[in-house]
C-alpha positions in Angstrom: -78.4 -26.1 -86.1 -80.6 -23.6 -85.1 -82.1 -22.8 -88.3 -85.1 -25.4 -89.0 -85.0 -25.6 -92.9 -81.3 -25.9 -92.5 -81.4 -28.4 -89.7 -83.7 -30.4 -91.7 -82.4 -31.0 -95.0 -78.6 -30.2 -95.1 -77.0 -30.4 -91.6 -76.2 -34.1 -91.2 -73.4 -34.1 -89.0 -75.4 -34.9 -85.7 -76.7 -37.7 -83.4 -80.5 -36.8 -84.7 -82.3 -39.1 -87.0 -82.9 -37.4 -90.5 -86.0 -39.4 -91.0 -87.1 -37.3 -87.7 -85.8 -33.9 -88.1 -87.7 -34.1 -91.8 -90.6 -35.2 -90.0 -90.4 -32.3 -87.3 -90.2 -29.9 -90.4 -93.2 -31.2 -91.7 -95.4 -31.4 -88.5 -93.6 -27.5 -87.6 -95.4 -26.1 -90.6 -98.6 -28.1 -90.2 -98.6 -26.0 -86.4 -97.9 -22.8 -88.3 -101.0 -23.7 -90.4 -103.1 -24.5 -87.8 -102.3 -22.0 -85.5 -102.7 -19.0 -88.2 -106.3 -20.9 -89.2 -106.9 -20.6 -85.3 -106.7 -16.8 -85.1 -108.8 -15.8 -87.8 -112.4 -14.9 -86.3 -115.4 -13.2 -87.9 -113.9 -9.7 -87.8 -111.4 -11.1 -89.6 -113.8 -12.7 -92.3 -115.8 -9.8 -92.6 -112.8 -7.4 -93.1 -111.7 -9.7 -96.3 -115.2 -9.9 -97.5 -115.8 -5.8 -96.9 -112.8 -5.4 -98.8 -113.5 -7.8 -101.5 -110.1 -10.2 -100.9 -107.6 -6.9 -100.7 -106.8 -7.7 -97.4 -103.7 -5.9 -96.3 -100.9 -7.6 -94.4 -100.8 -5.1 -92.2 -103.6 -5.5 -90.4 -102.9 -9.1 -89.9 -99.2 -8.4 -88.7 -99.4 -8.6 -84.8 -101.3 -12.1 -86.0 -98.9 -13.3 -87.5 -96.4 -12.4 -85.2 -98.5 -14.3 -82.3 -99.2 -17.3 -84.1 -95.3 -17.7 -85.2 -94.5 -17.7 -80.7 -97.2 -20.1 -80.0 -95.7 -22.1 -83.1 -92.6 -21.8 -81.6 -93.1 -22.8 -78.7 -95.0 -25.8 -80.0 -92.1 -27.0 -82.2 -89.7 -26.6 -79.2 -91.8 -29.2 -77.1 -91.6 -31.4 -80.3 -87.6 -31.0 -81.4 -87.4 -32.0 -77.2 -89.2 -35.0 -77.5 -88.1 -35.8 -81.1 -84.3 -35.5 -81.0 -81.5 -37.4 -79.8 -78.4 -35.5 -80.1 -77.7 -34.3 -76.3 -78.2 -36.9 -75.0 -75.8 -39.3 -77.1 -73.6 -36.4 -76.5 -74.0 -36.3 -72.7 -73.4 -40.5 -73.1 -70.2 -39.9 -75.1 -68.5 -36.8 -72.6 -69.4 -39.3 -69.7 -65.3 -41.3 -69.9 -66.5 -43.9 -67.1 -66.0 -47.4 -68.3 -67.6 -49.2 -65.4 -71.1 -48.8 -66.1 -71.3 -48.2 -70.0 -73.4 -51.2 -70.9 -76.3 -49.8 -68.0 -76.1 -46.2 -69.2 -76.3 -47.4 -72.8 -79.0 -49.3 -72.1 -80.6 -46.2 -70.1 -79.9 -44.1 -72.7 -81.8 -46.5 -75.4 -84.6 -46.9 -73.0 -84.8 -43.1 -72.7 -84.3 -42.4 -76.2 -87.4 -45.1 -77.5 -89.8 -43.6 -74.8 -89.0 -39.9 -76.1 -89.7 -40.9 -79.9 -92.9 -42.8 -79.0 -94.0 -39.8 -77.5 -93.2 -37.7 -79.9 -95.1 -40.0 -82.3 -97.7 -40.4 -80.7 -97.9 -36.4 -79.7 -97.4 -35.6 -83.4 -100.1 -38.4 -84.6 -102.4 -36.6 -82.4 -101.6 -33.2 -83.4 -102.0 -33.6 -87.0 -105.2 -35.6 -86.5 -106.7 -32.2 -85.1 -104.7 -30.3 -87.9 -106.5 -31.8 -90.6 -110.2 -32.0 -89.3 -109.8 -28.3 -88.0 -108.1 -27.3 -91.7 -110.6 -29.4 -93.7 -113.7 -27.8 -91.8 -112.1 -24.2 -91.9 -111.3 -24.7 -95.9 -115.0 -26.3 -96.3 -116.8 -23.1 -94.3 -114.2 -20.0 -95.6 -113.6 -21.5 -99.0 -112.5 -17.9 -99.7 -109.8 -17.2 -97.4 -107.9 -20.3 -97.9 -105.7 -17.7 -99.9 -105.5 -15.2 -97.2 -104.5 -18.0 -94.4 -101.8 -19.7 -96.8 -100.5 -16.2 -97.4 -100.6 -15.7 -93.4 -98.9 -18.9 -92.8 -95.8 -18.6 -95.3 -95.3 -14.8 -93.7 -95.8 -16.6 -90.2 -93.3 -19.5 -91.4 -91.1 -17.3 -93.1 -90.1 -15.2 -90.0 -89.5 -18.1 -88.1 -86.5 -18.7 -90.7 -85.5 -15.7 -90.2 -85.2 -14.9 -86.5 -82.5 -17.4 -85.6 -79.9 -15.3 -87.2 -80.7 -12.7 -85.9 -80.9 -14.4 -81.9 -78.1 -16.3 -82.9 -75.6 -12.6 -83.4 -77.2 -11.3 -79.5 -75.0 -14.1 -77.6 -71.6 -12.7 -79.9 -72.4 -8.9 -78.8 -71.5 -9.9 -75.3 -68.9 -12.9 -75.7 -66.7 -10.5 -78.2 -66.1 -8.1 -75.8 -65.3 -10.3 -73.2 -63.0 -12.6 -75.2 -60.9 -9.0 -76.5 -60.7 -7.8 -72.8 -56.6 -8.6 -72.6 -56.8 -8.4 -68.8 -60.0 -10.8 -68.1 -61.9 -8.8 -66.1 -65.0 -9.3 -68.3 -65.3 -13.2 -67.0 -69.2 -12.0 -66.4 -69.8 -10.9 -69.8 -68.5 -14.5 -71.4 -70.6 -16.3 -68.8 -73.6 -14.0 -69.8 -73.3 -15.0 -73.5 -73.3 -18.8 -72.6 -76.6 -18.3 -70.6 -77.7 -16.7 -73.8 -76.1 -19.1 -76.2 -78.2 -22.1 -74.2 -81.5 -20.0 -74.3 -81.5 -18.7 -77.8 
């Protein structure tokens, strides 16, 4: 679940619309794009035109590494808006019978306002995406190949990191789970805090 390319095109068996999570996937790496495009500056521009297109990836490293957070934290306000799984989830733990039909009909109401916010949201993002990408490709024609490059490094780390953030909650909830006398209650409760934030 936590792995995006995953998430997207193989892991079906959730509440989320697949038409959705494809659509987050494509408007995630339309952000990646963007947000790479937004940090290259003129020092940037003359350091690949000084070195006549050898520009060296590490030099654009802690980029790279900034433009996948704020990308990050882009796509998280997005997957909040855009799916529908905890909720549904939330609806199905709840075993009160006496007010299904209202909190059905809450949880629809809530639900159609989240995904026309996140349509709309999106619609506008990638309105801004392509007239800031189309004038950036018209002016730096040559470092179109540079930022693509950027952008698949960028984009590939943020495939990679969720396993390793997913392995920092199982360092603490291992030894707490092997304790045969329970005294490590804190460490188990620690790995749940870390479970919901990573």
């Amino acid at each position: 679940m936590k792995h995006t390319l995953l998430f997207s095109f193989y892991y079906n068996n959730d509440y989320n619309s697949k038409i959705i999570k494809i659509d987050l996937f494509f408007v995630g790496f339309s952000i990646f794009y963007t947000i790479n495009a937004l940090f290259y500056n003129d020092d940037t521009i003359h350091d690949i035109y000084e070195t006549n297109g050898s520009y060296g990836i590490e030099y654009q490293l802690p980029k790279i590494i900034y433009s996948s957070i704020i990308s990050m934290a882009l796509n998280t306000v997005l997957k909040l808006l855009a799916l529908s799984s905890d909720g549904i989830i939330k609806f199905k733990q709840n075993k009160n019978q006496e007010d299904v039909i209202e909190r059905g009909a809450i949880l629809n109401h809530t639900l159609r306002i989240k995904f026309i916010l996140y349509f709309i949201l999106s619609f506008i993002f990638l309105l801004f995406f392509w007239y800031y990408l189309s004038m950036f490709g018209a002016v730096y024609i040559n470092t179109q190949f540079h930022l693509l490059k950027d952008t698949l490094v960028s984009f590939g780390l943020s495939l990679l990191y969720p396993f390793g953030l997913c392995l920092i909650p199982g360092f603490f909830r291992i030894p707490a789970l092997s304790d045969s006398k329970k005294k490590r209650e804190y460490l188990f409760k620690f790995s749940k805090i870390l479970q919901t934030i990573f």
